[in-house]
N, CA and C atoms as a LAMMPS dump frame, in Angstrom:
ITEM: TIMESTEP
0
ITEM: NUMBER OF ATOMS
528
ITEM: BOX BOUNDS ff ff ff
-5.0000000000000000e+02 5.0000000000000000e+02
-5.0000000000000000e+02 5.0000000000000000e+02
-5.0000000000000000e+02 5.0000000000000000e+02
ITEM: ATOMS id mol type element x y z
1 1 1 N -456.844 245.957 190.556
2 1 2 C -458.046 246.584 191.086
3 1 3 C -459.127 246.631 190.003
4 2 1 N -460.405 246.94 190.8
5 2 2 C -461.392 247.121 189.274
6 2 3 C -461.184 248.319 188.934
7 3 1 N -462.512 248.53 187.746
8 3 2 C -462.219 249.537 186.741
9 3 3 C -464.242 250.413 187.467
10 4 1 N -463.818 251.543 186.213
11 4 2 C -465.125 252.263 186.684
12 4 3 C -465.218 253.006 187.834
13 5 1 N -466.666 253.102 188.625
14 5 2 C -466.798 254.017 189.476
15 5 3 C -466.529 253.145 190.778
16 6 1 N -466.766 251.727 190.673
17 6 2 C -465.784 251.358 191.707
18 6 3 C -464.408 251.031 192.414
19 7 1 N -463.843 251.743 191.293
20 7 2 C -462.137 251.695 191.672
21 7 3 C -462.476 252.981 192.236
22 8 1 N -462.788 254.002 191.969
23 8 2 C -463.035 255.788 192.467
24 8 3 C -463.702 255.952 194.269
25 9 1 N -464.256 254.886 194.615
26 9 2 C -465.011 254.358 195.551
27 9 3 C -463.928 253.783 196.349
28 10 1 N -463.47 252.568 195.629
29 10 2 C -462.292 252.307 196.304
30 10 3 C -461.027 253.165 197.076
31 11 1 N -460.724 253.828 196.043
32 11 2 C -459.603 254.741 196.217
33 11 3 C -459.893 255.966 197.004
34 12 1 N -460.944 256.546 196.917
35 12 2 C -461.774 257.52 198.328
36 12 3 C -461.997 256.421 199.33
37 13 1 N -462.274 255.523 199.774
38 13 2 C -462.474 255.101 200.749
39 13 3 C -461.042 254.612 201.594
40 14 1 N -460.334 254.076 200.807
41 14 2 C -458.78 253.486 201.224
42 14 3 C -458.236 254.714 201.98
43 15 1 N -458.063 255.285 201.13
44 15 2 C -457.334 256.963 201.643
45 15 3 C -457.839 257.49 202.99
46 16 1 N -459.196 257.356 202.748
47 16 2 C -459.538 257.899 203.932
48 16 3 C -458.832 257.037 205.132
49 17 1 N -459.064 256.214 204.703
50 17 2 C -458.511 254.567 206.253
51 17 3 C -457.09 255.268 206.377
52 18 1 N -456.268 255.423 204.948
53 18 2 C -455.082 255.806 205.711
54 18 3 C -454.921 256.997 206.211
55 19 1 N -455.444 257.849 205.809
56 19 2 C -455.173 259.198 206.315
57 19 3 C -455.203 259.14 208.034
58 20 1 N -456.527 258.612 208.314
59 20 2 C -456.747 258.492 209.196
60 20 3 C -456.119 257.804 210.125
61 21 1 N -455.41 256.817 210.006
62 21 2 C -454.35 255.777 210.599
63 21 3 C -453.25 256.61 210.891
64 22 1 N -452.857 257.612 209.75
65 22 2 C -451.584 258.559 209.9
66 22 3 C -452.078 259.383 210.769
67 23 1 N -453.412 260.139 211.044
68 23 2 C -453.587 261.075 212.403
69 23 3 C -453.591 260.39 213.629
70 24 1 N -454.407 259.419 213.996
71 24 2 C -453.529 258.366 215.238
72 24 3 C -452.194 257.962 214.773
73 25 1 N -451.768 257.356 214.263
74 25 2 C -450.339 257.064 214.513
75 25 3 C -449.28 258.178 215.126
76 26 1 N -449.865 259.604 214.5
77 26 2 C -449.161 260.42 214.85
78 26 3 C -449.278 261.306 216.814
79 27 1 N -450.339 261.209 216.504
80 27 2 C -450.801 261.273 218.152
81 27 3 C -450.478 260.291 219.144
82 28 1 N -450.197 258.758 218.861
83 28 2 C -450.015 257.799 219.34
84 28 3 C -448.244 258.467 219.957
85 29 1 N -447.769 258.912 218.847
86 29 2 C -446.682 258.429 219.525
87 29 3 C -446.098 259.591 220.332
88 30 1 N -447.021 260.799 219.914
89 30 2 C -446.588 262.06 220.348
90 30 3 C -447.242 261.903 222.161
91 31 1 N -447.551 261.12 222.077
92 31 2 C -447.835 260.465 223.275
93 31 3 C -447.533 259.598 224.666
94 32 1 N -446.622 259.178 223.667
95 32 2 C -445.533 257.991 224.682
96 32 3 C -445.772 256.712 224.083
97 33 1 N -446.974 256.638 223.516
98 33 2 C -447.16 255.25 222.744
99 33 3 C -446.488 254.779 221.093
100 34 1 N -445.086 254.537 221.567
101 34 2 C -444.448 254.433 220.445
102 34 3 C -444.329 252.79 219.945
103 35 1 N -444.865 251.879 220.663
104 35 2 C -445.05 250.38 219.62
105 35 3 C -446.82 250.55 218.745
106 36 1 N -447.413 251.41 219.553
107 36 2 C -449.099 251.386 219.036
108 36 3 C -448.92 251.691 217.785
109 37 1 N -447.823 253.1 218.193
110 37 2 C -447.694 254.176 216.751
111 37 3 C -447.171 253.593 215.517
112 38 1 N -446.401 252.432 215.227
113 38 2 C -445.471 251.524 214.874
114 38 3 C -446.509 250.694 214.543
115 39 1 N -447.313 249.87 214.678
116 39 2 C -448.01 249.144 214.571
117 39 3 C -449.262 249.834 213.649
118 40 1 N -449.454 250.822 213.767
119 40 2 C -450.411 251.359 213.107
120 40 3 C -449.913 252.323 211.645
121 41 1 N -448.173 252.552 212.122
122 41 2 C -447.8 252.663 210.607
123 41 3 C -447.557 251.716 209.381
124 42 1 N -447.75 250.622 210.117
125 42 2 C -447.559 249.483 209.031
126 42 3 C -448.677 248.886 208.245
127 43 1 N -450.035 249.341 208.558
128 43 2 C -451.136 249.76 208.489
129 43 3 C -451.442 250.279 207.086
130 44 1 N -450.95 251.579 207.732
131 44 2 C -450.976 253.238 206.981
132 44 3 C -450.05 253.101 205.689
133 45 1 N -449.052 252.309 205.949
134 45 2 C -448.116 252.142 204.686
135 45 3 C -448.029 251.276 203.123
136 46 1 N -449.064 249.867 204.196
137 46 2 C -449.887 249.097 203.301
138 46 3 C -450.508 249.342 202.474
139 47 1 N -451.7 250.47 203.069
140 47 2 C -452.516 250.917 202.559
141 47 3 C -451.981 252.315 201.254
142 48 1 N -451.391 252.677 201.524
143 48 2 C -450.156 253.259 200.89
144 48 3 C -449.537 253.11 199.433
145 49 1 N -448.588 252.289 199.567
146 49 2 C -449.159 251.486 198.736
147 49 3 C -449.406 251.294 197.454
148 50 1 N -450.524 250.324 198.276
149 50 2 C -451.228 249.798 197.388
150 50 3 C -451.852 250.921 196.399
151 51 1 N -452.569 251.953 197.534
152 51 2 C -453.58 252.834 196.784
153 51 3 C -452.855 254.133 195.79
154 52 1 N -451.368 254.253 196.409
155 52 2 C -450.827 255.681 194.872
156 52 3 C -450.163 254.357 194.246
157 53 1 N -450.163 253.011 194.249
158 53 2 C -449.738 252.496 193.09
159 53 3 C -450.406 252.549 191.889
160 54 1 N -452.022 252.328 192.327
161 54 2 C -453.171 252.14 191.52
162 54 3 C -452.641 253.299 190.697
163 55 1 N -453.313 254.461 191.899
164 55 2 C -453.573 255.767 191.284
165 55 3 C -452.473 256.577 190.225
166 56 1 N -451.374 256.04 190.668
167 56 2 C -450.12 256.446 189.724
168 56 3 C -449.805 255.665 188.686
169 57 1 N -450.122 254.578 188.774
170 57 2 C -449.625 254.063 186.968
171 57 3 C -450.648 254.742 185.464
172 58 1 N -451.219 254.925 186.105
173 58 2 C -452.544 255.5 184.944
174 58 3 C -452.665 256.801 184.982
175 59 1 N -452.501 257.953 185.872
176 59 2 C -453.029 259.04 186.457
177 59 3 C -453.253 259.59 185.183
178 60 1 N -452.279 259.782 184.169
179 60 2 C -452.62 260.906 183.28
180 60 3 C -453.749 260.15 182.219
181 61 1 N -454.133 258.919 181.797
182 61 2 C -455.153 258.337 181.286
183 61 3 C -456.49 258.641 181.927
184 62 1 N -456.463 258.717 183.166
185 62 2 C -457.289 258.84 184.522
186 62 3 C -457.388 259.752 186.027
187 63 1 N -457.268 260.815 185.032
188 63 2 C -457.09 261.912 186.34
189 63 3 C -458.424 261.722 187.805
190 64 1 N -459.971 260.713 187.277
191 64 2 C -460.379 260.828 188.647
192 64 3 C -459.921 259.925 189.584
193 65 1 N -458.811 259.311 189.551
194 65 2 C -458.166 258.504 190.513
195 65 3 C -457.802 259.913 191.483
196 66 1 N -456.815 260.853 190.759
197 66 2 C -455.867 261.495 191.799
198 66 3 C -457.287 262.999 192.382
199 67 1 N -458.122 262.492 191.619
200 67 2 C -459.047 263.29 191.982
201 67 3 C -459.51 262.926 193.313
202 68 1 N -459.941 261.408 193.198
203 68 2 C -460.737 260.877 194.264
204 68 3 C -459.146 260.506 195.309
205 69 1 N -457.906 260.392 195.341
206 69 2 C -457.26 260.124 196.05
207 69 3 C -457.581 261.366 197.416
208 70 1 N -457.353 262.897 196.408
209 70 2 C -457.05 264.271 196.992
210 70 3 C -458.086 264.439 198.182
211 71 1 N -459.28 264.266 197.464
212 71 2 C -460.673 264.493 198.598
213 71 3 C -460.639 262.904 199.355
214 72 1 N -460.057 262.044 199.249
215 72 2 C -459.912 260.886 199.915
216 72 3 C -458.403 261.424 201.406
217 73 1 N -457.555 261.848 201.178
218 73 2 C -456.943 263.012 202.118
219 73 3 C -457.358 263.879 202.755
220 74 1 N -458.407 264.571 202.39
221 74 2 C -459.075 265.64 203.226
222 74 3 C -460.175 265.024 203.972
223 75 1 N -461.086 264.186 203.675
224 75 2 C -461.599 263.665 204.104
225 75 3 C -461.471 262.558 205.497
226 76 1 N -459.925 262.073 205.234
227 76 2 C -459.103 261.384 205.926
228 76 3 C -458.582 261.939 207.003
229 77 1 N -458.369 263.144 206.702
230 77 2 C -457.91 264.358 207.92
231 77 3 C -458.632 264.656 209.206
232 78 1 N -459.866 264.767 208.442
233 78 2 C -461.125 265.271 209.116
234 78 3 C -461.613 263.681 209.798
235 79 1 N -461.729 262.959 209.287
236 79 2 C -462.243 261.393 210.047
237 79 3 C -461.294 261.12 211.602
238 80 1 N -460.049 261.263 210.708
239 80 2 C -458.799 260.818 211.962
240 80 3 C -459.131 261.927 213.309
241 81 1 N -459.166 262.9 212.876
242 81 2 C -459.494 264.132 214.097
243 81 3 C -460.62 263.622 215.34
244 82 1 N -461.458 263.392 214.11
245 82 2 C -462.563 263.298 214.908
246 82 3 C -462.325 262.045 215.923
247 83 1 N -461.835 260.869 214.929
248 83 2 C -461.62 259.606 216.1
249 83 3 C -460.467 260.234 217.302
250 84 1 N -459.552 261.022 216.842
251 84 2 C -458.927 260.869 217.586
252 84 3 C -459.366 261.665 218.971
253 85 1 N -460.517 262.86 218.835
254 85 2 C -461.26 262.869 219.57
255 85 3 C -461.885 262.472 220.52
256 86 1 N -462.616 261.376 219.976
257 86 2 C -463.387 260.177 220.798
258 86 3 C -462.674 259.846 221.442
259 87 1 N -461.078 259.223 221.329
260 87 2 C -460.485 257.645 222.062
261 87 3 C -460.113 258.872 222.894
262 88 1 N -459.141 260.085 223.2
263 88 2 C -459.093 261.136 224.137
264 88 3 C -457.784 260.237 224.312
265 89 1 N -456.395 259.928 223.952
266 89 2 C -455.471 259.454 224.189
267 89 3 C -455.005 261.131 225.566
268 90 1 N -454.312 260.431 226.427
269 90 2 C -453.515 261.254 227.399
270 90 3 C -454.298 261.716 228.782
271 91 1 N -453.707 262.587 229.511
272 91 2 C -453.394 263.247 230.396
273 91 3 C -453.706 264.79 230.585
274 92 1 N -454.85 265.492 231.179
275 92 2 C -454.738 267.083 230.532
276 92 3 C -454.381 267.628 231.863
277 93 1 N -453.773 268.792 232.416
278 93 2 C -453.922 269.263 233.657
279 93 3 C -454.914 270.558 233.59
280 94 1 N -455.463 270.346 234.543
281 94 2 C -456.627 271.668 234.864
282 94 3 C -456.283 272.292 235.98
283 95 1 N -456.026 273.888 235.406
284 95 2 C -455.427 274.81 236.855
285 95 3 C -456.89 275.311 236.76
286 96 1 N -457.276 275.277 238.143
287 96 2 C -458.515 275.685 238.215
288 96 3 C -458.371 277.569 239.507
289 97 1 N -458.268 278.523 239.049
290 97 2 C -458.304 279.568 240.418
291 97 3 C -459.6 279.656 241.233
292 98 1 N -459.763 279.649 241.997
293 98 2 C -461.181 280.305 242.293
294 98 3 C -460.95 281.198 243.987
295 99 1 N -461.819 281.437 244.662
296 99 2 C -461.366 282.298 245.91
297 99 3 C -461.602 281.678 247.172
298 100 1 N -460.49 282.222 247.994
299 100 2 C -460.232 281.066 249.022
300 100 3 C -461.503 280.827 249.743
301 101 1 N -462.598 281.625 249.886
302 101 2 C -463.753 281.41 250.637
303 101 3 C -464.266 280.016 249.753
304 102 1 N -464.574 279.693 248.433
305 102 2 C -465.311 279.266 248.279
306 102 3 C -464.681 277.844 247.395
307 103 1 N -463.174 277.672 247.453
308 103 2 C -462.412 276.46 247.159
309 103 3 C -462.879 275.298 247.218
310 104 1 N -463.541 275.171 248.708
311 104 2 C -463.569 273.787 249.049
312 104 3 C -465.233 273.317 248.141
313 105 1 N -465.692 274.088 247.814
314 105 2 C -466.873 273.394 246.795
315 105 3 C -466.354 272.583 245.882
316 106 1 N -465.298 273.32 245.007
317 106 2 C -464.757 272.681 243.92
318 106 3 C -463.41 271.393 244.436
319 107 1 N -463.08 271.355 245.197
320 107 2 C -462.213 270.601 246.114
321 107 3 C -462.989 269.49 246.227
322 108 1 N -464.029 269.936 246.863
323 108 2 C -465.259 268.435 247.135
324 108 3 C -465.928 267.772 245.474
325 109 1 N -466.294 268.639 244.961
326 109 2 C -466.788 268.123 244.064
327 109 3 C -465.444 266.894 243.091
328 110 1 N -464.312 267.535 242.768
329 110 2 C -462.958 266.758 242.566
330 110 3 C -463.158 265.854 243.025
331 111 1 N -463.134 265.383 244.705
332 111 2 C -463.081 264.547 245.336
333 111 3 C -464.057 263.375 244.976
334 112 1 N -465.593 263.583 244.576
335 112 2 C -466.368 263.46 244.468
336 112 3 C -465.863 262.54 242.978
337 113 1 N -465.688 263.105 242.071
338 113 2 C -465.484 263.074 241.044
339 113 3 C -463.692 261.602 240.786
340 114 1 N -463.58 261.608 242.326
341 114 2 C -462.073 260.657 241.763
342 114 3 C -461.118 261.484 241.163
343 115 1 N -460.367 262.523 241.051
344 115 2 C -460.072 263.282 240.387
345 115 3 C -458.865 263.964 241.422
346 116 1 N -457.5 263.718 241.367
347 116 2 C -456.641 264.161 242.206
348 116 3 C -456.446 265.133 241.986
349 117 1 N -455.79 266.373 243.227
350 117 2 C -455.528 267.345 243.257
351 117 3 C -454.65 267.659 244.246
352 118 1 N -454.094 269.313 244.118
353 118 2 C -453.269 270.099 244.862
354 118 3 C -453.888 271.415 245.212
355 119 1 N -453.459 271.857 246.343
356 119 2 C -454.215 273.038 246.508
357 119 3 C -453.288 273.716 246.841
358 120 1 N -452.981 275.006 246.227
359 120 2 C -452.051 275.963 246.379
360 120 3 C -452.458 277.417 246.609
361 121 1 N -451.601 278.075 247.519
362 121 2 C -452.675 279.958 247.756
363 121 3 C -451.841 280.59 246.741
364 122 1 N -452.679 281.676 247.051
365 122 2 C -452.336 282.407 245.479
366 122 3 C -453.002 283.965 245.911
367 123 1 N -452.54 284.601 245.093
368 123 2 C -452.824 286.089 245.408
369 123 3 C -453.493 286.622 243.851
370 124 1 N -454.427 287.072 243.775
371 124 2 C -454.913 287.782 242.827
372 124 3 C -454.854 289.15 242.628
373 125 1 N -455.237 289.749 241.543
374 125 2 C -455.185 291.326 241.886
375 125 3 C -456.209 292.006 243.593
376 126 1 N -456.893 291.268 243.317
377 126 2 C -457.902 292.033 244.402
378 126 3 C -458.055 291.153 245.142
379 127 1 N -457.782 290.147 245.293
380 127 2 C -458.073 288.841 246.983
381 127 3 C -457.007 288.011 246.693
382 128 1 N -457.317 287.162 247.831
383 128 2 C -456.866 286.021 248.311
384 128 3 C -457.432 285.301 247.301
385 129 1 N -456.992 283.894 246.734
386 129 2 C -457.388 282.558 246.056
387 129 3 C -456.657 281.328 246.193
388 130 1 N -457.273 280.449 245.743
389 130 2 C -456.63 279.003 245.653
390 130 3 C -456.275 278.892 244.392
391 131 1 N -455.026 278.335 244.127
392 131 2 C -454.63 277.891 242.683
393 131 3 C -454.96 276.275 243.349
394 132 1 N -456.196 275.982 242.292
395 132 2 C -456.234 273.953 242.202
396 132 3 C -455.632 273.491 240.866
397 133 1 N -454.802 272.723 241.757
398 133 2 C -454.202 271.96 239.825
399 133 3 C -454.527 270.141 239.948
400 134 1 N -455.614 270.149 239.112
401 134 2 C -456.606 268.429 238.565
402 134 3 C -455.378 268.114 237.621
403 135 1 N -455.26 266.81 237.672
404 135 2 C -454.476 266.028 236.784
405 135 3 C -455.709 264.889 236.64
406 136 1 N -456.046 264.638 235.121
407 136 2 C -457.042 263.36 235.113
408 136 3 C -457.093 263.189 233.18
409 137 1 N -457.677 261.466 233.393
410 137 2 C -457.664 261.295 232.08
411 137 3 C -458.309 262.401 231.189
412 138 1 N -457.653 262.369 230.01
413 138 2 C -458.282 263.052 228.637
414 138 3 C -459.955 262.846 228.187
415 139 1 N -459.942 261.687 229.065
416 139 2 C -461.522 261.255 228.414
417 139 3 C -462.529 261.983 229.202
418 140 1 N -462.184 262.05 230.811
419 140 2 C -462.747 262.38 231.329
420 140 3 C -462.962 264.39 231.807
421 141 1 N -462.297 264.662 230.574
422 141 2 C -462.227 266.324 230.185
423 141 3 C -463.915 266.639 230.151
424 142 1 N -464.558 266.511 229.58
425 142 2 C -465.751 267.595 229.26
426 142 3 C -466.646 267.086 230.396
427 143 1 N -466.313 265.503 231.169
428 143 2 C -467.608 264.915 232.113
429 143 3 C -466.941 266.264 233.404
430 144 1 N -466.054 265.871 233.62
431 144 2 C -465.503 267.464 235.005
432 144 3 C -465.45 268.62 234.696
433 145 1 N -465.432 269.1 233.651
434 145 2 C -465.891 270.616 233.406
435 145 3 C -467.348 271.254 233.352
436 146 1 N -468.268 270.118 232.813
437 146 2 C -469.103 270.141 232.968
438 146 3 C -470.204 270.45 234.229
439 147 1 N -469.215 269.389 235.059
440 147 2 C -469.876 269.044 236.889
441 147 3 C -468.72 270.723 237.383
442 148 1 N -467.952 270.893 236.905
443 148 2 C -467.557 271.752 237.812
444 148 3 C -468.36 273.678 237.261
445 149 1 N -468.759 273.165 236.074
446 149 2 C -469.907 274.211 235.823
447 149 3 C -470.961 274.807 236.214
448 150 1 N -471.165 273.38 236.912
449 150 2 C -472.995 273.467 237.685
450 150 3 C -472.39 274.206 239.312
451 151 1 N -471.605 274.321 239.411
452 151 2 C -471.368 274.732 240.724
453 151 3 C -471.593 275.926 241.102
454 152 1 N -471.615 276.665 242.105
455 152 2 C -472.014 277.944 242.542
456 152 3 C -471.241 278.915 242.663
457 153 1 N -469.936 278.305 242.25
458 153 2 C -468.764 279.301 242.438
459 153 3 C -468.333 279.913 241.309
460 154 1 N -467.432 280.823 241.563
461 154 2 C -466.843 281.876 240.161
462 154 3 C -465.466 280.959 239.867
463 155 1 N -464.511 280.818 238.831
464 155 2 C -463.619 280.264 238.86
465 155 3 C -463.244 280.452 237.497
466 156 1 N -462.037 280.613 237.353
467 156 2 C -461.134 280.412 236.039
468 156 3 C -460.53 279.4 236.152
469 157 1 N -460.618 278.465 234.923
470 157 2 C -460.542 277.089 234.333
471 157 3 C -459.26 277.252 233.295
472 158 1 N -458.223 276.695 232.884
473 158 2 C -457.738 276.237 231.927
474 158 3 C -456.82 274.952 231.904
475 159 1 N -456.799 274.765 230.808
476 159 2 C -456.771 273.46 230.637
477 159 3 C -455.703 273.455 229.693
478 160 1 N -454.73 272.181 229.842
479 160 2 C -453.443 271.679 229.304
480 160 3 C -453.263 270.529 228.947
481 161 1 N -452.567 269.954 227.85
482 161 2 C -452.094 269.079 227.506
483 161 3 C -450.721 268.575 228.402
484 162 1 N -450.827 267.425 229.246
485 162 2 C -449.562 266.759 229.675
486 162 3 C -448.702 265.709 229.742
487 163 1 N -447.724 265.778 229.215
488 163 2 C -446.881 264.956 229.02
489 163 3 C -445.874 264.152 230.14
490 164 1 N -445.42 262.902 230.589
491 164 2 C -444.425 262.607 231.259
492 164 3 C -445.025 262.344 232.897
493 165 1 N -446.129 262.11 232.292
494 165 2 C -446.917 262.146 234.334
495 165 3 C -446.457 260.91 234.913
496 166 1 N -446.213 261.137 235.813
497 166 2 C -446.324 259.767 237.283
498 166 3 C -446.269 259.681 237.769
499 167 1 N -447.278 258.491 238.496
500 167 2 C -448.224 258.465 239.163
501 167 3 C -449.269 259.422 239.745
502 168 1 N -449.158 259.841 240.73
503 168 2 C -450.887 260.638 240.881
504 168 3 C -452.263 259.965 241.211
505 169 1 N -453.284 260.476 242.129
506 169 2 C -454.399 260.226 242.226
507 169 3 C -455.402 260.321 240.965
508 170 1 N -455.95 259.012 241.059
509 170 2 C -456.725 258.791 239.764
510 170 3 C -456.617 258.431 238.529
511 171 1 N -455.017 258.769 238.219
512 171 2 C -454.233 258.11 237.226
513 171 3 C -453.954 256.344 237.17
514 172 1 N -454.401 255.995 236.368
515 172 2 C -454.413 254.771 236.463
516 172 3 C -452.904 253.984 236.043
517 173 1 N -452.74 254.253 234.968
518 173 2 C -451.439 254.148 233.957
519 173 3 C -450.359 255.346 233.616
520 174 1 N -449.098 255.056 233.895
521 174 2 C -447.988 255.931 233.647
522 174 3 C -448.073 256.294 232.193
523 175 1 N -447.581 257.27 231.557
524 175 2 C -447.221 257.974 230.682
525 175 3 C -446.026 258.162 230.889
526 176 1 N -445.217 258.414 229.069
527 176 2 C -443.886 258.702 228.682
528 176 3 C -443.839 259.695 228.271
């Protein structure tokens, strides 16, 4: 490798790639996607490596290697999050309550939206309600919460991470 402030450059930037490879890889597989996850550790390992080989034969001659490795990790943490953000790998379920008078707004709008559902009764402390349970991609989380915001109705929303789905309306692809 070179010498100077561009090995320090180097070695913050590498890190970051892997760090980041290790937060998808790890989501990948916690996912069902266990050849992606595999494929992207071989990646992560390369990079690996190469970069605490650098940083370790010299370290004590050259402590800003393990300097720039450390904030090249944190930095890496924070990058991977964020991508892993964006791509929205999975499946979330949304139990949506709201009251039986005024269900079918949010029913239609679902519908509207491509977005399969179940409609179940339910008893609250003080009325009657619908328990709705949405099953839909991860990506498409903040575009339906959003649309189901603008609506006129009262409703409690929460939202889940799900694992092992199949098939279903709107689901395109099985999950493991």
């Amino acid at each position: 490798m070179t010498s100077g402030i561009g090995i320090y450059i180097i070695i913050f930037s590498c890190k970051i790639i892997e760090v980041s490879f290790a937060t998808l890889r790890m989501v990948l597989i916690t996912k069902g996607e266990k050849f992606k996850g595999a494929i992207m550790a071989l990646f992560e390992i390369t990079i690996w490596l190469v970069v605490s080989a650098n940083v370790l034969s010299n370290l004590a001659t050259d402590p800003m290697k393990g300097v720039m490795y450390a904030l090249g990790y944190v930095v890496g943490n924070y990058m991977g999050s964020l991508v892993e953000e964006k791509i929205a790998i999975g499946v979330i379920t949304a139990t949506i309550i709201t009251s039986s008078k005024n269900y079918q707004v949010v029913t239609e709008e679902l519908k509207r939206l491509e977005i399969g559902y179940t409609v179940l009764e339910s008893q609250g402390q003080k009325d009657e309600n619908k328990f709705i349970v949405a099953y839909m991609p991860r990506k498409r989380k903040n575009e339906v919460l959003k649309k189901l915001e603008t609506l006129d109705v009262k409703s409690f929303i929460s939202i889940n991470e799900s694992r092992g789905v199949r098939g279903g309306y709107g689901l395109t692809r099985k999950t493991k």
